[in-house]
C-alpha positions as a Markdown table, in Angstrom:
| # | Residue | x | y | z |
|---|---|---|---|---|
| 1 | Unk | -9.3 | -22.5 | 19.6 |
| 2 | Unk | -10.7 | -19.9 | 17.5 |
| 3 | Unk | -7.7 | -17.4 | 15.5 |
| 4 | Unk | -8.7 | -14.7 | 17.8 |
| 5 | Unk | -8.2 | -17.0 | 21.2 |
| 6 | Unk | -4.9 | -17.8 | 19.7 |
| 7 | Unk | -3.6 | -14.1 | 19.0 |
| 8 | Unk | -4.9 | -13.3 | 22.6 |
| 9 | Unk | -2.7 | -15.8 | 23.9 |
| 10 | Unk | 0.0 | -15.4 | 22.0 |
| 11 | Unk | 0.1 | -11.7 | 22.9 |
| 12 | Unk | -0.1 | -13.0 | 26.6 |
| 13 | Unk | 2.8 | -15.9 | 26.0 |
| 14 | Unk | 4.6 | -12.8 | 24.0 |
| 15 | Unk | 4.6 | -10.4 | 26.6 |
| 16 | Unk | 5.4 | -12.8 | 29.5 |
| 17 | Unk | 8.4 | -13.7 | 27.1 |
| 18 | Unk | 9.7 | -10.2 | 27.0 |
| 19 | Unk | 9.2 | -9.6 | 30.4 |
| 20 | Unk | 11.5 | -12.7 | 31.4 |
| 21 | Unk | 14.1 | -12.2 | 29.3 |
| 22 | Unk | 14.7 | -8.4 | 30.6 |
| 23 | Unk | 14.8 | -9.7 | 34.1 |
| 24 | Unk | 16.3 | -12.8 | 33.2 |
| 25 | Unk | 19.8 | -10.3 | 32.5 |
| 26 | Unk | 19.4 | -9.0 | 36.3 |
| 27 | Unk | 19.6 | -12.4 | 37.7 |
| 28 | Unk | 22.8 | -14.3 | 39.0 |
| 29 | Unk | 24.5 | -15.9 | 36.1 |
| 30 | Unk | 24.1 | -19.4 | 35.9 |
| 31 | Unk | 26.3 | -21.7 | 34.4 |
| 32 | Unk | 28.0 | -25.0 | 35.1 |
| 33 | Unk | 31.7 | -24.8 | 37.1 |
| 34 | Unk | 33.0 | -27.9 | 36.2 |
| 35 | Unk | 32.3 | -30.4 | 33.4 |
| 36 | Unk | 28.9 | -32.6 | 34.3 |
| 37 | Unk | 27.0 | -35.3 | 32.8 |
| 38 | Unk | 23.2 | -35.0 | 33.0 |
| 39 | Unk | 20.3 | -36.4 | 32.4 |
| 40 | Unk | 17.4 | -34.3 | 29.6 |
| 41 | Unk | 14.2 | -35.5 | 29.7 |
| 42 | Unk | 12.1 | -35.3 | 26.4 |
| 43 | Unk | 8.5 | -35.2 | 25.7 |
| 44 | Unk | 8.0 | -36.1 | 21.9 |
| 45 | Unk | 6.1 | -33.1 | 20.1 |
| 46 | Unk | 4.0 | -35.2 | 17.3 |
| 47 | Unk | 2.4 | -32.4 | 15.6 |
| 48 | Unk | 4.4 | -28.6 | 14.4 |
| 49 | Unk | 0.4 | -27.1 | 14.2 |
| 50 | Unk | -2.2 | -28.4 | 17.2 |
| 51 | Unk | -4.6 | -27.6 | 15.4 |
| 52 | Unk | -4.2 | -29.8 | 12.3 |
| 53 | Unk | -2.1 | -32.4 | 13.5 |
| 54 | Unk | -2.0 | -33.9 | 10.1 |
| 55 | Unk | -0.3 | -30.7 | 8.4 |
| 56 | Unk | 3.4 | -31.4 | 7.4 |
| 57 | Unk | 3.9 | -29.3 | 4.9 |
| 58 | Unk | 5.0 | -25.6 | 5.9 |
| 59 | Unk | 6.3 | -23.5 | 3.1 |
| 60 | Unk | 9.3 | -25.0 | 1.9 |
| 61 | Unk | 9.5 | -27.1 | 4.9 |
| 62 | Unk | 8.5 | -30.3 | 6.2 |
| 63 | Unk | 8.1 | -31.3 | 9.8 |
| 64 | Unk | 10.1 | -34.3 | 11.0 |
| 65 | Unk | 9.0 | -34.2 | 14.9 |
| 66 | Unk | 10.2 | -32.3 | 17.8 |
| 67 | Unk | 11.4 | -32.2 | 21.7 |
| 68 | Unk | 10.7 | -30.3 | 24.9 |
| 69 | Unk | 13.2 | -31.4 | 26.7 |
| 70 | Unk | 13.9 | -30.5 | 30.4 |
| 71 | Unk | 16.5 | -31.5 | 33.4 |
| 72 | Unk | 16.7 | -30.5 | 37.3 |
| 73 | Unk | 20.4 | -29.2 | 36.8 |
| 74 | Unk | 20.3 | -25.7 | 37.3 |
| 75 | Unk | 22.7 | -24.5 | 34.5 |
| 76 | Unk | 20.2 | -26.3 | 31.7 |
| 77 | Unk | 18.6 | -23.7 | 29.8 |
| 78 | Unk | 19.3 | -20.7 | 27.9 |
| 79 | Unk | 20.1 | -22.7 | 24.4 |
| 80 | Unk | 21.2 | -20.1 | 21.6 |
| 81 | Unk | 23.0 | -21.9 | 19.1 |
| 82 | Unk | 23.4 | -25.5 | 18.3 |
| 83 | Unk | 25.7 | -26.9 | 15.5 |
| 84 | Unk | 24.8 | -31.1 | 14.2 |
| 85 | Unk | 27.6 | -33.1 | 13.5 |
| 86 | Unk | 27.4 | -35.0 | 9.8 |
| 87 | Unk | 26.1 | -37.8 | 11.1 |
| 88 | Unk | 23.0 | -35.6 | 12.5 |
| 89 | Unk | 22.9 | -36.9 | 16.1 |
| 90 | Unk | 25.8 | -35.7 | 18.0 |
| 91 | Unk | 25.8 | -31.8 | 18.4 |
| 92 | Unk | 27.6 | -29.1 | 20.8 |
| 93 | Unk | 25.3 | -26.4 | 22.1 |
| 94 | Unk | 25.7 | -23.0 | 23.8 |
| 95 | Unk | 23.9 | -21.3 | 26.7 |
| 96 | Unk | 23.5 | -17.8 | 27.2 |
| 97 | Unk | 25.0 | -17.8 | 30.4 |
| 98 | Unk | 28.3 | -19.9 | 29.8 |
| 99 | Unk | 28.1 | -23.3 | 28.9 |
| 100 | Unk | 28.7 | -26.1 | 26.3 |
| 101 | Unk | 25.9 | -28.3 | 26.3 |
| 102 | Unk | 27.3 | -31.6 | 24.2 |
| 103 | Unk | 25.0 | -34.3 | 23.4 |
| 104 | Unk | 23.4 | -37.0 | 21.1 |
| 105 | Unk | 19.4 | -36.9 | 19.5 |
| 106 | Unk | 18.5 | -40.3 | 19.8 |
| 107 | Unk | 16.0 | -41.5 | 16.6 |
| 108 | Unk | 13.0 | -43.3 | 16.9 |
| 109 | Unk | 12.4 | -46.2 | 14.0 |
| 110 | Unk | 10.1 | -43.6 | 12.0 |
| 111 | Unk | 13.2 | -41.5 | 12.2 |
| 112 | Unk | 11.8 | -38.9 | 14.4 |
| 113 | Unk | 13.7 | -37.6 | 17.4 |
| 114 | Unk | 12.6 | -39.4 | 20.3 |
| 115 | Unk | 15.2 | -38.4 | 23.2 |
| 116 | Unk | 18.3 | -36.7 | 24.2 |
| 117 | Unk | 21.7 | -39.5 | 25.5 |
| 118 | Unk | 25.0 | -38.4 | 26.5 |
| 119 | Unk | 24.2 | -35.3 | 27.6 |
| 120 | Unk | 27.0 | -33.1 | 29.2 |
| 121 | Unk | 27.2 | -29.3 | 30.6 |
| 122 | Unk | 30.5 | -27.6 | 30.8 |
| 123 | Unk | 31.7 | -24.5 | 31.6 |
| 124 | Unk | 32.7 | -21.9 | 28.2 |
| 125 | Unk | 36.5 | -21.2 | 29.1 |
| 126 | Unk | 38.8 | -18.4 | 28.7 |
| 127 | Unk | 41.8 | -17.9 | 28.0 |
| 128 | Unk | 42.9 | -18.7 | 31.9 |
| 129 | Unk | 40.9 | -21.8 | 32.2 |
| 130 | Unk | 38.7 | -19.9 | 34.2 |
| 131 | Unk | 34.6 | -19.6 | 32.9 |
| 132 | Unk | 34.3 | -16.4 | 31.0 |
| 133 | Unk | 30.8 | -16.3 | 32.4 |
| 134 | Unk | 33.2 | -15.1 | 35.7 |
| 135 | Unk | 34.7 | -12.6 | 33.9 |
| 136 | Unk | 31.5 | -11.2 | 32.8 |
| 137 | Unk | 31.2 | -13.0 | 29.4 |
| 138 | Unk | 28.3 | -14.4 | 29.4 |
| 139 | Unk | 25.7 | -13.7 | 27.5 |
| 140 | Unk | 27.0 | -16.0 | 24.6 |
| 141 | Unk | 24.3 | -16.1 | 21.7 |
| 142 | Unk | 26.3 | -17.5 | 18.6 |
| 143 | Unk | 28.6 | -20.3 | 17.6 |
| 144 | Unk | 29.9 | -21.9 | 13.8 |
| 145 | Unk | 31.9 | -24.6 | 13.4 |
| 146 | Unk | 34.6 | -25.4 | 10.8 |
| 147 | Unk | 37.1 | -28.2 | 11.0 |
| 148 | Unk | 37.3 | -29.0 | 14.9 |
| 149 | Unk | 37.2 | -25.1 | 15.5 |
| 150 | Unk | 34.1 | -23.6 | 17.3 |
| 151 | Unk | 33.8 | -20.0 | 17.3 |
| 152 | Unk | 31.4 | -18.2 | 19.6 |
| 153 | Unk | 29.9 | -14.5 | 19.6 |
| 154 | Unk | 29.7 | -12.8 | 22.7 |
| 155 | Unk | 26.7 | -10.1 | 23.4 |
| 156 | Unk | 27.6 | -7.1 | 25.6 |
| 157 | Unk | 31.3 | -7.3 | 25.4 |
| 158 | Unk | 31.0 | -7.3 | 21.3 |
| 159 | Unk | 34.0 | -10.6 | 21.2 |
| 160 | Unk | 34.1 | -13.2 | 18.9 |
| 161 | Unk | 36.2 | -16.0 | 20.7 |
| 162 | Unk | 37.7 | -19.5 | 19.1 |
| 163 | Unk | 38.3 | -22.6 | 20.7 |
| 164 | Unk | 40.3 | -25.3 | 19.3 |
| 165 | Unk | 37.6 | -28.4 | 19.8 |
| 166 | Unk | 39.0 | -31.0 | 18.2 |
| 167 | Unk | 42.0 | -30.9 | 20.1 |
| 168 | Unk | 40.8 | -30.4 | 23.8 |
| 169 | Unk | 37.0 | -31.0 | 23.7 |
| 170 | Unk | 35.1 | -29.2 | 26.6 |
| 171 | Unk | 38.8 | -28.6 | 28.8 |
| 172 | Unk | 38.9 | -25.8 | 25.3 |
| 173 | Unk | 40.3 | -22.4 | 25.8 |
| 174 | Unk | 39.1 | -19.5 | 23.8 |
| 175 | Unk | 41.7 | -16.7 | 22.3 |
| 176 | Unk | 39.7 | -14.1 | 21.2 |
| 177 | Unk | 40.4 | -12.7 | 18.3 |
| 178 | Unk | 40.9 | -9.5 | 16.4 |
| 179 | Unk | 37.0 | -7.8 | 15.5 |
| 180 | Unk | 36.7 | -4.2 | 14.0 |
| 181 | Unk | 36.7 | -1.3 | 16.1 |
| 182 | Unk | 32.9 | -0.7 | 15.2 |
| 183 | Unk | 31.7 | -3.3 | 16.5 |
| 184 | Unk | 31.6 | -1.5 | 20.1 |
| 185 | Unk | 28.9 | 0.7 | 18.6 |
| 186 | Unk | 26.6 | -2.1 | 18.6 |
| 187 | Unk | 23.4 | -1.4 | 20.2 |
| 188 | Unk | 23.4 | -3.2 | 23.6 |
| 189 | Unk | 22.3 | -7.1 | 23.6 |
| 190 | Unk | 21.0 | -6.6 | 20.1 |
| 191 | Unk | 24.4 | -7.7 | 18.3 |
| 192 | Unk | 26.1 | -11.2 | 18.0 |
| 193 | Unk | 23.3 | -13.5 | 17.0 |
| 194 | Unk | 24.4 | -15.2 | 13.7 |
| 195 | Unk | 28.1 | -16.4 | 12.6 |
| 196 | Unk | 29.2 | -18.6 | 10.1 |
| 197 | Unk | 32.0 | -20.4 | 8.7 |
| 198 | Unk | 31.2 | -21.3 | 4.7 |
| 199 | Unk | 33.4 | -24.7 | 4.0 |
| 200 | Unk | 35.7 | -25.5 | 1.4 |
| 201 | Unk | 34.7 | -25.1 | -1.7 |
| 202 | Unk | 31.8 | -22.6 | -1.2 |
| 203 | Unk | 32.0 | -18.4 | -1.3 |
| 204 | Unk | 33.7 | -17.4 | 1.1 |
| 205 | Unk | 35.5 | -20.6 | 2.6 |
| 206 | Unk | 37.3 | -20.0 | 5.4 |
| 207 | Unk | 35.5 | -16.5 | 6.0 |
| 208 | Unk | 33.3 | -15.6 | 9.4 |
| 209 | Unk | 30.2 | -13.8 | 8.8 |
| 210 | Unk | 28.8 | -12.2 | 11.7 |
| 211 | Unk | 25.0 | -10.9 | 10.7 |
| 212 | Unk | 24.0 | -8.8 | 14.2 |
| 213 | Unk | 20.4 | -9.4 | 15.6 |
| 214 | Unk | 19.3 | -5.6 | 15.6 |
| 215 | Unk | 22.2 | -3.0 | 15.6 |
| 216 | Unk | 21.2 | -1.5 | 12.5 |
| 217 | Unk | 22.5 | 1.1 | 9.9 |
| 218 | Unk | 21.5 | 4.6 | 8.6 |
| 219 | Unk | 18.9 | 2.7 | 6.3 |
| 220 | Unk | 17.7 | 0.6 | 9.3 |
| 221 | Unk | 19.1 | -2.4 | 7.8 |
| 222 | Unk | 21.1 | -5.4 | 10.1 |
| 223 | Unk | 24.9 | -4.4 | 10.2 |
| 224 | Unk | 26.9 | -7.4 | 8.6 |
| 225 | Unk | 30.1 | -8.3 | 8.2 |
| 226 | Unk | 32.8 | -11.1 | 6.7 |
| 227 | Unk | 36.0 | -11.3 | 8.8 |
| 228 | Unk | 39.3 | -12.9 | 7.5 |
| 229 | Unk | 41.8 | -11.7 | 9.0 |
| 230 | Unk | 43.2 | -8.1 | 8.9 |
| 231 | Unk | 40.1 | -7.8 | 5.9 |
| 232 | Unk | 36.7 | -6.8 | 6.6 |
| 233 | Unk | 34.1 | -6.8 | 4.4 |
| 234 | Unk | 31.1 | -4.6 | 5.4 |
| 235 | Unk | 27.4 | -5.1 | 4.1 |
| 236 | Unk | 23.5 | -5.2 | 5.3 |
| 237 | Unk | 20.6 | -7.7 | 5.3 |
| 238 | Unk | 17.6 | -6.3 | 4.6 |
| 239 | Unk | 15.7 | -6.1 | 7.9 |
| 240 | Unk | 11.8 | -6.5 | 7.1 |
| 241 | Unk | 8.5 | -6.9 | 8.9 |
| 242 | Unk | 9.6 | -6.1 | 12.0 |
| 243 | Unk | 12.1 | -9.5 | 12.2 |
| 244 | Unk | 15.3 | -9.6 | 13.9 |
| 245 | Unk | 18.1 | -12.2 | 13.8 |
| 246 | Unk | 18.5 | -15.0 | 16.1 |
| 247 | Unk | 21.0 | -17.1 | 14.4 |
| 248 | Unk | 22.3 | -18.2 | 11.1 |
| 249 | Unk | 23.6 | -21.3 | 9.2 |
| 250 | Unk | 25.4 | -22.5 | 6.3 |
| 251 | Unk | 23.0 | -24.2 | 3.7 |
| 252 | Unk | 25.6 | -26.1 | 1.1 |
| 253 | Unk | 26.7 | -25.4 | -1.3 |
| 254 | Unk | 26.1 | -22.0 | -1.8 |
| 255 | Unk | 23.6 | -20.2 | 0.5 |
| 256 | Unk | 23.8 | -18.8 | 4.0 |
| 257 | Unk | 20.5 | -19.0 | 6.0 |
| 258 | Unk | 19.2 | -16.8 | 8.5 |
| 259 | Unk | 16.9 | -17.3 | 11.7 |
| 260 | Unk | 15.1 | -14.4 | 12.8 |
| 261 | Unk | 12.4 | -13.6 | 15.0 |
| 262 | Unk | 9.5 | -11.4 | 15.9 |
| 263 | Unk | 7.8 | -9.7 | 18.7 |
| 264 | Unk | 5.3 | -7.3 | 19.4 |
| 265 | Unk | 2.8 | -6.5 | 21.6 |
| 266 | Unk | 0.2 | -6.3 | 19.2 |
| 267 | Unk | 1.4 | -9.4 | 16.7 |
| 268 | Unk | 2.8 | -11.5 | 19.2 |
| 269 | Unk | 5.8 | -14.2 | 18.8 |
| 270 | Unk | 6.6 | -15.2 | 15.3 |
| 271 | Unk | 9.9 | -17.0 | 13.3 |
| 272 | Unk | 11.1 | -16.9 | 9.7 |
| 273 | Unk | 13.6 | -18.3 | 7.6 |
| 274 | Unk | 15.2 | -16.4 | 4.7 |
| 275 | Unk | 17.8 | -18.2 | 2.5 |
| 276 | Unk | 20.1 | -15.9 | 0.7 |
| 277 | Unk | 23.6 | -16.6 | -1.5 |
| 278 | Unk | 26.7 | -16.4 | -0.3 |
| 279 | Unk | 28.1 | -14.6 | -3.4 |
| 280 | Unk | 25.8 | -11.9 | -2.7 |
| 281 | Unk | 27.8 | -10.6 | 0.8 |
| 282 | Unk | 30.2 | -7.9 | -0.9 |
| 283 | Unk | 31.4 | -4.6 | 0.9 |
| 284 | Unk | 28.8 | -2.2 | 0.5 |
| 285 | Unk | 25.7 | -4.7 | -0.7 |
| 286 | Unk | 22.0 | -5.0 | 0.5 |
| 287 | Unk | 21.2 | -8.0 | 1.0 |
| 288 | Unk | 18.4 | -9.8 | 0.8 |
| 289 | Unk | 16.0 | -13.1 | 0.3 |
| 290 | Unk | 13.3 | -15.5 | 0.2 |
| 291 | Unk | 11.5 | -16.7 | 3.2 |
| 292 | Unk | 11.0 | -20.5 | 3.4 |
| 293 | Unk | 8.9 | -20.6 | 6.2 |
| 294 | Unk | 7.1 | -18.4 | 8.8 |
| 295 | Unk | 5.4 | -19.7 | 11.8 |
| 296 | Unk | 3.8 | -17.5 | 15.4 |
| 297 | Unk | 2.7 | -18.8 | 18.5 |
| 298 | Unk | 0.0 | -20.7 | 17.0 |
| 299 | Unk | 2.1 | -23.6 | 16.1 |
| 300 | Unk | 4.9 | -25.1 | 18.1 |
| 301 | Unk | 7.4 | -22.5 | 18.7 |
| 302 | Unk | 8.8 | -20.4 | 21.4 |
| 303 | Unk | 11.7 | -18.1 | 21.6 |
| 304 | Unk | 13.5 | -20.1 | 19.0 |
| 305 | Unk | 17.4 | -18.6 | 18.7 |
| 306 | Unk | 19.4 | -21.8 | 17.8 |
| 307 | Unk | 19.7 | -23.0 | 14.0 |
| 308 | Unk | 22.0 | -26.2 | 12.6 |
| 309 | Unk | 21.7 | -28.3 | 9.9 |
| 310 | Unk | 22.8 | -31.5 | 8.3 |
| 311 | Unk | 22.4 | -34.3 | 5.8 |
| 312 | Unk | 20.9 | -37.3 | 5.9 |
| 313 | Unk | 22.3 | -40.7 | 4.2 |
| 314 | Unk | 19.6 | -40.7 | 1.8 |
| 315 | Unk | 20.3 | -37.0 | 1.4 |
| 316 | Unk | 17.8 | -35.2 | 3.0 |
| 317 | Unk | 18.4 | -31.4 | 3.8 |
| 318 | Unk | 17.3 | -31.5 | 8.1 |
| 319 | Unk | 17.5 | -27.8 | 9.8 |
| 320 | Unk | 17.2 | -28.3 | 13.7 |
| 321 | Unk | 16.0 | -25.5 | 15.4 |
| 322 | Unk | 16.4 | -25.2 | 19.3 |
| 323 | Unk | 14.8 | -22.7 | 21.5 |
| 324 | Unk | 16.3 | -19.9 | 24.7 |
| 325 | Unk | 14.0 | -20.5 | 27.7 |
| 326 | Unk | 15.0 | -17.6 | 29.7 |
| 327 | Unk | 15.7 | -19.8 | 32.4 |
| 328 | Unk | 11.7 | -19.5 | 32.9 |
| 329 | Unk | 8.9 | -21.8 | 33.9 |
| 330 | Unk | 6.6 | -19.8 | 31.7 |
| 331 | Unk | 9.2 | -20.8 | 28.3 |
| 332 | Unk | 10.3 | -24.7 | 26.9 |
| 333 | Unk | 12.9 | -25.6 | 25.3 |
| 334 | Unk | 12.6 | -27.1 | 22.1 |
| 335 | Unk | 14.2 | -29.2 | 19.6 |
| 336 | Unk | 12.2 | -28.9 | 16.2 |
| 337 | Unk | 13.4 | -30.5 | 13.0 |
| 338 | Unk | 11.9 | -29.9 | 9.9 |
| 339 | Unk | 13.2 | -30.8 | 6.1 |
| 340 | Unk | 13.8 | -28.5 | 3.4 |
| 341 | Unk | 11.5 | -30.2 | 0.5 |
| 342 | Unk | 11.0 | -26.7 | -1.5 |
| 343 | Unk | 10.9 | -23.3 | -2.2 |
């Protein structure tokens, strides 16, 4: 297909994405009510470009295969945020509409993901065991992990909630917890899209940093924060090219990376991947960095919003990226991996 087939079709894909995901917040919330074990389907993706299969090498990443993965339970779908466990198989997700979807990637011999085992839906709790998705929280779009704890971020209702993992698994109950008062002056659905939890021994351990997908400041610049406590620490990331976040991750020691996105009529659909130190998010700061990689709808992407990462034995730095399909027939969702070989 010719570069201009493949803008015109992206623009198409683009708009038929946008147009999905503002109906797709009229609709009937759909979530799971009760912890479920399914079964996800996955169709191997061989090739990150279709048209150069043998191209690997995409700025300062590699590509190590991929998944579109699918099921026939109705609460499947929606994937915003994913963290890997160390030993890079066994990962907890988050829908947009409620759920914890907990699974395992299953590795081919080539060490390529080849399938999805052990798969599980269950609803997000609240504080009185009931779904928040009943109370109206729903439109869950972040999650970090540190020490058995998952924290998620909640779009709409601005709430960062905590759920104590290790102890109680899926039965979980979140306690929100405290956020600054400013953060109901976030623009609507354009808010909680990245938090992180930087571990022991790097800047900031222990902190959250919430980065917010497009509620921007006098400067036009993403609204940022690090939370401890009663102690906020405000500061911006540099909002460029028209990108918004989608989700962020910690990239040891030292670096915190972000996942953003791109759309508009006349580009279509594209990601990016900045990397940007940790040492750098102090009260008042502009923040900025390098992109690793950039990709649009000419390669194997879709509405990607879900970013983890994890270390191989051999030690091999592997981001997986997972992608929000609107609940749509005209969206996949995706499980891409890729390793970071360079900058």
């Amino acid at each position: 297909m010719t570069r201009r087939r493949w803008l015109i079709a992206g623009t198409v894909v683009a708009a038929l994405i946008a147009a999905v995901a503002t109906f797709a917040v009229a609709e009937t919330q759909r979530y799971a009510e009760a912890p479920v074990r399914i079964a996800v389907a996955a169709t191997p993706i061989t090739s990150f470009n279709p048209r150069d299969p043998a191209q690997t090498r995409f700025g300062a990443l590699e590509f190590r295969g991929g998944l579109v993965l699918t099921s026939h339970h109705p609460a499947f779908g929606g994937i915003s945020a994913i963290h890997i466990e160390g030993d890079g198989a066994h990962f907890i997700a988050i829908t947009d509409r409620g759920s914890w979807l907990r699974g395992r990637i299953v590795y081919g011999s080539d060490g390529k993901p080849a399938g999805i085992a052990d798969a599980e839906l269950a609803p997000i709790l609240g504080a009185d065991g009931k779904p928040l998705a009943a109370h109206g929280w729903y439109d869950v779009e972040s999650l970090t992990e540190r020490d058995g704890i998952l924290t998620i971020g909640i779009e709409r209702v601005e709430e960062i909630v905590r759920f104590n993992y290790k102890r109680d698994g899926l039965q979980a109950r979140g306690q929100p917890i405290k956020v600054p008062a400013d953060f109901k002056t976030f623009t609507n659905n354009k808010s909680l899209e990245c938090l992180a939890t930087p571990p022991a021994g790097a800047p900031l351990a222990g902190d959250l940093i919430a980065v917010t997908e497009r509620s921007l400041d006098a400067a036009g610049n993403h609204r940022s924060y690090v939370l401890n406590g009663a102690d906020v620490v405000r500061f911006s990331v540099k909002r460029s090219d028209d990108f918004d976040v989608s989700d962020c991750a910690i990239l040891p020691p030292g670096d915190l990376l972000l996942l953003e996105r791109r759309y508009s009529p006349a580009r279509g659909v594209a990601i990016r991947i900045r990397r940007m130190p940790l040492a750098s998010l102090k009260e008042g700061a502009l923040v900025d960095g390098k992109a690793l990689f950039e990709a649009d709808l000419g390669y194997q992407i879709d509405n990607m919003e879900g970013l983890g990462i994890h270390r191989t034995p051999s030690g091999d730095t592997v981001l997986t990226l997972v992608s929000d399909d609107n609940f749509s027939v005209l969206q996949r969702n995706l499980l891409l991996q890729f390793t970071l070989v360079g900058e």
